[in-house]
C-alpha positions in Angstrom: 0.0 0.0 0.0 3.5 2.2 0.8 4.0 1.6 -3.1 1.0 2.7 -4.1 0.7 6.1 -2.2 4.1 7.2 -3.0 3.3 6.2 -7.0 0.5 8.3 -6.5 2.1 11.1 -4.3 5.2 11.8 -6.8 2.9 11.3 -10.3 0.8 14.5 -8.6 3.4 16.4 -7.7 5.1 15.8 -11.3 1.7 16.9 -12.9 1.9 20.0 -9.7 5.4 20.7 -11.5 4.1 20.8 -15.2 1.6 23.1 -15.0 4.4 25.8 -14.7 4.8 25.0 -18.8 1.6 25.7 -20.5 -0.6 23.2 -21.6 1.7 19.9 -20.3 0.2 20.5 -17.0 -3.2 19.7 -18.4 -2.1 17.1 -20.8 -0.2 14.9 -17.7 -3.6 16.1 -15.8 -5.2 12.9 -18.4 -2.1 10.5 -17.1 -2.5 11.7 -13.4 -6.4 10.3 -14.1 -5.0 7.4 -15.4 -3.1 6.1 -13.1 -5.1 7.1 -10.3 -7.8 5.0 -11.8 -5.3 2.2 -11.8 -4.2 2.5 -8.3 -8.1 3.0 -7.2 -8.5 -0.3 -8.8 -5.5 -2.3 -7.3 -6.8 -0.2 -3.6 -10.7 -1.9 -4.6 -9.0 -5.9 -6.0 -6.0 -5.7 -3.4 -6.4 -4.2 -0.1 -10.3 -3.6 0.0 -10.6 -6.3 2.9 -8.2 -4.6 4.9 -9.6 -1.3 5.1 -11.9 -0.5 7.9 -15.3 1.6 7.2 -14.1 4.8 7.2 -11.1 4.1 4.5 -13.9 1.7 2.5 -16.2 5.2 2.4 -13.3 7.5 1.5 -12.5 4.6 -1.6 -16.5 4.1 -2.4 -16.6 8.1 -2.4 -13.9 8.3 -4.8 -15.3 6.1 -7.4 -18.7 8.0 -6.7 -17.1 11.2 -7.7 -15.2 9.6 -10.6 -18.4 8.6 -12.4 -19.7 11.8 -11.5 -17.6 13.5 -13.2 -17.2 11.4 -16.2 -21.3 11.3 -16.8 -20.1 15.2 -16.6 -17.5 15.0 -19.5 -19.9 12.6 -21.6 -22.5 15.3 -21.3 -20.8 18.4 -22.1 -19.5 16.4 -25.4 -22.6 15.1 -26.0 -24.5 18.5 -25.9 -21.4 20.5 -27.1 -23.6 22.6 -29.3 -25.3 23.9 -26.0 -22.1 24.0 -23.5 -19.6 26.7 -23.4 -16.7 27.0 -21.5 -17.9 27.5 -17.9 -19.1 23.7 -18.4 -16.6 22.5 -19.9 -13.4 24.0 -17.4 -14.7 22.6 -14.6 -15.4 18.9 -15.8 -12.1 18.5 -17.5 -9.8 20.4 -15.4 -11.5 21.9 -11.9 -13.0 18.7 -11.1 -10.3 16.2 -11.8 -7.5 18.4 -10.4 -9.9 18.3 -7.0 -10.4 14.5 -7.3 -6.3 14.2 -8.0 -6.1 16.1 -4.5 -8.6 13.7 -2.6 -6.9 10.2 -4.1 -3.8 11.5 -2.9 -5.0 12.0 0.7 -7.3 9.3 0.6 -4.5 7.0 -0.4 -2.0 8.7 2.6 -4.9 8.3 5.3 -5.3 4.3 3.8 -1.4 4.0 4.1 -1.0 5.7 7.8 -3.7 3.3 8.9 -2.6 -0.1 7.5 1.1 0.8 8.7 -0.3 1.4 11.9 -1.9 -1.9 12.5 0.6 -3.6 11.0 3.9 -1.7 11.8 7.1 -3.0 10.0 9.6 -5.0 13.0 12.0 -3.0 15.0 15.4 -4.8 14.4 
């Protein structure tokens, strides 16, 4: 679970870091989603047994907030002819860039928690 926060961790701050060169920030914004996706799914297949409620709800709310957002995407494409910008900012960049910051804390609260219960030996 160490593996997967800090995979998480260090791919936000490298999309954190590319925003300071226009447009790659928003571009690695789509491989930040990616992989978090990924890692949501290896959290959900992996470790979902170990979790206790709280960490289940923070996963479950996630995934909530995921589809959300992508029902959000689909329907400012599909009604494109309708939507302008103030739609379509926060459902491909406002939105994820929040959900980026909540996996990232959701996946450091999971890791302090399973360490805890399970702390590595003293030697």
């Amino acid at each position: 679970m160490k593996t997967i926060h800090q995979i998480n961790f260090w791919t936000f701050i490298i999309n954190l870091i590319l925003f300071l060169i226009p447009f790659l920030g928003m571009l690695f914004m789509m491989v930040l989603g990616f992989v978090q996706i990924i890692l949501a799914l290896a959290i959900v297949f992996c470790h979902y047994r170990r979790l206790d409620r709280n960490m289940r709800t923070m996963i479950i709310g996630y995934w909530i907030f995921v589809v959300i957002n992508f029902i959000g995407i689909g329907a400012t494409h599909f009604y494109s002819n309708f939507a302008n910008d103030a739609l379509v900012i926060p459902f491909l960049f406002l939105i994820p860039g929040a959900l980026a910051i909540y996996f990232v804390y959701t996946t450091y609260t999971i890791t302090k928690n399973l360490n805890h219960e399970h702390p590595a030996p003293q030697y």
